[in-house]
C-alpha positions as CSV (number, residue, x, y, z in Angstrom):
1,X,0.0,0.0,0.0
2,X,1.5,3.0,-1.0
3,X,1.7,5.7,1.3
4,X,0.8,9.3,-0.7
5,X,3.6,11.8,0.1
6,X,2.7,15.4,1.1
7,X,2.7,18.5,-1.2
8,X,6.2,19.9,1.4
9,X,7.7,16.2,0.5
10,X,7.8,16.0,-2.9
11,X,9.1,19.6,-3.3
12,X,12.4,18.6,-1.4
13,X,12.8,15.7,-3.9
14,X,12.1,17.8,-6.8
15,X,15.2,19.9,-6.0
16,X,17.6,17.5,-4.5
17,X,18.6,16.5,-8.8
18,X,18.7,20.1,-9.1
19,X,21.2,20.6,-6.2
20,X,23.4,17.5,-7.5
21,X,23.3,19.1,-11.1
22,X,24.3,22.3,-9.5
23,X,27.2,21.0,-7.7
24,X,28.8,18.8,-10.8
25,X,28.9,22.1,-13.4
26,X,32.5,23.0,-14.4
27,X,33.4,26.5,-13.0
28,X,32.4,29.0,-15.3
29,X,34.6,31.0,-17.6
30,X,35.0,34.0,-15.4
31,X,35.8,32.5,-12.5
32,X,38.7,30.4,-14.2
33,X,39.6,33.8,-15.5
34,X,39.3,35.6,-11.8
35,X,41.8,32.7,-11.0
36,X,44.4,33.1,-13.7
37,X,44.8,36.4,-12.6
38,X,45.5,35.6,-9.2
39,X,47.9,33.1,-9.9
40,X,49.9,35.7,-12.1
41,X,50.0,38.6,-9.8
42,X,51.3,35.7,-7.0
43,X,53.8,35.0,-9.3
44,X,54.9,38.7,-10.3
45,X,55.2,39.0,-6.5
46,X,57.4,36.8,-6.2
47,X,59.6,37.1,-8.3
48,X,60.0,40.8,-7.6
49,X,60.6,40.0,-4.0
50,X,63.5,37.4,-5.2
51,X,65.0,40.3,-7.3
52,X,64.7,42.9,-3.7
53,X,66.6,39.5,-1.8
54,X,69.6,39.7,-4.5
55,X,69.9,43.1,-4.6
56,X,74.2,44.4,-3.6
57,X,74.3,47.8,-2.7
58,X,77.4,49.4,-4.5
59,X,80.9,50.4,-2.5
60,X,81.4,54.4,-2.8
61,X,84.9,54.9,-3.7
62,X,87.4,58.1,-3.7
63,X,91.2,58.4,-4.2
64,X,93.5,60.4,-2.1
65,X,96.9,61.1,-3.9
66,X,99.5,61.8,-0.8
67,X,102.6,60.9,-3.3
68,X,105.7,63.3,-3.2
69,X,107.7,62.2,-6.0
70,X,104.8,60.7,-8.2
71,X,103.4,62.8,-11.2
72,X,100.2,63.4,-12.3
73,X,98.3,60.4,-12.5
74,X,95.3,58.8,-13.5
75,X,93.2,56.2,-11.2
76,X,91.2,53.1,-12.3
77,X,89.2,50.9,-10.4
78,X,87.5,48.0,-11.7
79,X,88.5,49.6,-15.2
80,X,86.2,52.7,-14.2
81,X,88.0,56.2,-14.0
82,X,88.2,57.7,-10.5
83,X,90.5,60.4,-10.6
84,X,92.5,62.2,-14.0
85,X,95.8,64.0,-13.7
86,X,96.1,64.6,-10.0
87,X,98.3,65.6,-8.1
88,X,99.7,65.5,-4.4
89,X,96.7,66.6,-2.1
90,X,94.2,65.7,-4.2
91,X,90.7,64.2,-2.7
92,X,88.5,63.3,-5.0
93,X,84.5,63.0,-5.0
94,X,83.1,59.9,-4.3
95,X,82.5,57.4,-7.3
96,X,80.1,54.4,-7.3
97,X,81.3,50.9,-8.0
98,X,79.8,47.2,-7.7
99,X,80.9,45.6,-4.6
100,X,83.9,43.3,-4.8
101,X,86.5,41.2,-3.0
102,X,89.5,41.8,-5.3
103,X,88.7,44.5,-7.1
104,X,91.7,46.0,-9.7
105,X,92.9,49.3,-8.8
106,X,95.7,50.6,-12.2
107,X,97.5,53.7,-11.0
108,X,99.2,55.2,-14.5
109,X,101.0,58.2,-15.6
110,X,98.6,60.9,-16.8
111,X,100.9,61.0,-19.7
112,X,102.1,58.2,-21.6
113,X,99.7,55.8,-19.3
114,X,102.6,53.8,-17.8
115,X,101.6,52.0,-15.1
116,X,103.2,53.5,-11.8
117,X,101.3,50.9,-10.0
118,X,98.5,48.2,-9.4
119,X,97.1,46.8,-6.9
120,X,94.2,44.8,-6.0
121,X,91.7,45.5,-3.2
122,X,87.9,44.3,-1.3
123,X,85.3,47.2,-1.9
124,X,82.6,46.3,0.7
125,X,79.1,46.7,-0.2
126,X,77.0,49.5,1.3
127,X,80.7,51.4,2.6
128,X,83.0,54.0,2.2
129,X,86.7,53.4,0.6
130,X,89.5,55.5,-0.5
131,X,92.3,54.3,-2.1
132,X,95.5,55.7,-0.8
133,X,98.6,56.7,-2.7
134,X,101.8,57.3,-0.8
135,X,105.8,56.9,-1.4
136,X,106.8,53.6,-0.5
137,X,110.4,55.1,0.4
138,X,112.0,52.2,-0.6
139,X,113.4,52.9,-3.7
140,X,113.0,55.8,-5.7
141,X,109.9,56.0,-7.7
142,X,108.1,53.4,-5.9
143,X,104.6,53.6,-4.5
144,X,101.8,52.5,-2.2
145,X,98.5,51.8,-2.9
146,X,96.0,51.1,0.5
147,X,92.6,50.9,0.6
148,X,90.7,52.3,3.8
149,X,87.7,52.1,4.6
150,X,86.3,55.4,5.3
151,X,83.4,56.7,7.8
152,X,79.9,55.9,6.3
153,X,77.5,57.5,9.1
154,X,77.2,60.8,10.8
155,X,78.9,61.6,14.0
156,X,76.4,61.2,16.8
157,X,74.9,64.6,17.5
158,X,76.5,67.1,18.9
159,X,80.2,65.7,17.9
160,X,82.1,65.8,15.2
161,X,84.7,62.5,13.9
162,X,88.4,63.6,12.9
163,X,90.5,61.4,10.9
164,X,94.3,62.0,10.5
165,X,96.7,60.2,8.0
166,X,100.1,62.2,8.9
167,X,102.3,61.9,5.6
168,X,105.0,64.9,6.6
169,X,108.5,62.9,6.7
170,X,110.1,66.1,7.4
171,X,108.5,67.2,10.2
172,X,108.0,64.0,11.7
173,X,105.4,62.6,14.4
174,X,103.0,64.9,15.3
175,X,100.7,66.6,18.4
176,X,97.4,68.0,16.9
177,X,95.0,70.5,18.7
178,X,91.1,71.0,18.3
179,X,91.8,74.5,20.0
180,X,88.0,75.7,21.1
181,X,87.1,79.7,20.2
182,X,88.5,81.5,23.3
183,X,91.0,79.2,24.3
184,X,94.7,78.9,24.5
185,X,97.2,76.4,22.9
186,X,99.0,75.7,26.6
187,X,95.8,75.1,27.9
188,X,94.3,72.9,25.3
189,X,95.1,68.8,25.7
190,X,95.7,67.3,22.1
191,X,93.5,65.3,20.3
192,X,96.0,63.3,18.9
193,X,99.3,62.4,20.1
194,X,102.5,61.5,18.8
195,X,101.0,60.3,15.2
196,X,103.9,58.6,13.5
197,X,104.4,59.7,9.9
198,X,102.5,57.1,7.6
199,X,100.3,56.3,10.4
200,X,96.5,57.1,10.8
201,X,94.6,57.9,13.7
202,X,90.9,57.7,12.9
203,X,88.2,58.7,13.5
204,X,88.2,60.4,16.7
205,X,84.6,61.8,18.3
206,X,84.9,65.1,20.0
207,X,82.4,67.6,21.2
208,X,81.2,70.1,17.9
209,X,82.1,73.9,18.6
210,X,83.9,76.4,16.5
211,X,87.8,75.3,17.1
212,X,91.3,76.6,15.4
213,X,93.0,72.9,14.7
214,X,96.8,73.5,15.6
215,X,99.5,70.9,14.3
216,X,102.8,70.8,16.2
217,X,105.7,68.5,16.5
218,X,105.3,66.3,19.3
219,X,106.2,67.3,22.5
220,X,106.6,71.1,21.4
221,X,104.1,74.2,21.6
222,X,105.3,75.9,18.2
223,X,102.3,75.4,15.6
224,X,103.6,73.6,12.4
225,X,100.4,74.2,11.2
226,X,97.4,77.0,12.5
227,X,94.1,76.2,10.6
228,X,91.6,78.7,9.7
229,X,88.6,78.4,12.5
230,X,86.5,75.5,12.1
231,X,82.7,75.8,12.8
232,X,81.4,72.5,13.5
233,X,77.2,72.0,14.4
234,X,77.7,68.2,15.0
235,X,77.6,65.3,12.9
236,X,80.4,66.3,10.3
237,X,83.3,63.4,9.8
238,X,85.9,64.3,8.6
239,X,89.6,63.0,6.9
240,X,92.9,65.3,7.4
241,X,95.7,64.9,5.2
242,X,99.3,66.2,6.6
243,X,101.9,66.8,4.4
244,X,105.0,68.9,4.4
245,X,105.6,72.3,3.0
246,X,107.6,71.7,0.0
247,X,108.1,75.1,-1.2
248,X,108.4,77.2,1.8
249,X,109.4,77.1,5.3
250,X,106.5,79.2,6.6
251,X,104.2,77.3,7.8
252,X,106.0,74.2,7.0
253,X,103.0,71.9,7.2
254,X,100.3,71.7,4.8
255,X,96.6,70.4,5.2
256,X,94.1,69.2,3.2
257,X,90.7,68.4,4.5
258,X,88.0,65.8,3.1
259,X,84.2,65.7,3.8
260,X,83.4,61.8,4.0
261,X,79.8,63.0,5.7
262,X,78.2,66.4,5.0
């Protein structure tokens, strides 16, 4: 005996092959399209975050030509020209260059292009370098190339950061003086002392004021060298070359000064 179903009954079986049908249609065209899309920007985003991850900030390079007895030369690093026809006491602007652990550094004659020297050195990504010419003194017409690695951040506020590279045979090792505005040489202690020639002392933090720098030999009050006043505000770092006179006897010393920040 069959049991008659009731109107609410039969509408739930009338939809349940609906409901089946519903769920076995392939996705429809804009959806697969909605999803092609997605999968391509995922992919665009990653690659571009693979190309941030590989990315080698450069090395910022400068050349500082101390040399006595060298002439004018020209500087390549990496086969990229840094400096053309310089002379002693000349510190060049910054240049950039790709990173690299042995990195060629060609020091040539600014005429004729003979090679005076070469070298080979490690520019460090993200920093500072300058490559150093000096006299090797061992034989005549014989040089030094060093790379140093310069200051790449601001002093902290309310300093300043000195760096000396003393290269003044003649007058030998040296006593120099951050003399502050209003203030005696006998009553000043030196900033640096004793800095053997060919040496460095660097970088030294002191407090920013307006100050007269005073070079001396060491040991003795008589100024070699008496700068122009110095107004620092804080955060300036600086590089101090020291050579000797060669032309006169008055002052005997001569200075040349270097921004490596600001």
């Amino acid at each position: 005996m069959k049991v008659p179903l009731s109107p609410s009954t039969m509408r739930i079986f009338e939809q349940l092959p609906n409901r089946r049908t519903r769920a076995t249609l392939p996705p429809h065209p804009i959806a697969l399209g909605v999803a092609a899309l997605a999968a391509l920007a995922l992919a665009i985003t990653l690659t571009a975050c693979e190309n941030v991850a590989s990315y080698t900030q450069p090395s910022l390079v400068r050349v500082i030509d101390a040399s006595y007895i060298a002439p004018a030369v020209n500087v390549e690093v990496e086969k990229t020209l840094l400096a053309a026809n310089i002379g002693q006491g000349t510190i060049t602007p910054y240049g950039t260059l790709p990173a690299s652990n042995d990195a060629a550094i060609d020091v040539t004659a600014a005429t004729g292009g003979v090679t005076l020297v070469d070298t080979n050195g490690t520019l460090l990504a993200g920093h500072q370098h300058s490559v150093f010419l000096t006299d090797n003194g061992a034989a005549p017409n014989s040089y030094e190339v060093t790379i140093l690695e310069d200051q790449q951040v601001a002093a902290a506020q309310g300093h300043s950061a000195f760096r000396f590279l003393n290269q003044a045979p003649k007058t030998g090792p040296v006593d120099i003086y951050m003399v502050p505005s209003g203030i005696t040489l006998a009553n000043t202690i030196p900033l640096v002392t004793a800095l053997p020639v060919g040496s460095t002392a660097g970088y030294i933090s002191f407090t920013s004021q307006t100050v007269t720098m005073i070079i001396t030999p060491t040991g003795v009050l008589t100024p070699k060298y008496t700068s122009q006043t110095i107004a620092l505000t804080g955060g300036e770092v600086r590089t101090v070359l020291i050579v000797d006179t060669q032309l006169t006897s008055n002052p005997p010393v001569t200075v040349f000064m270097a921004n490596d920040i600001n």
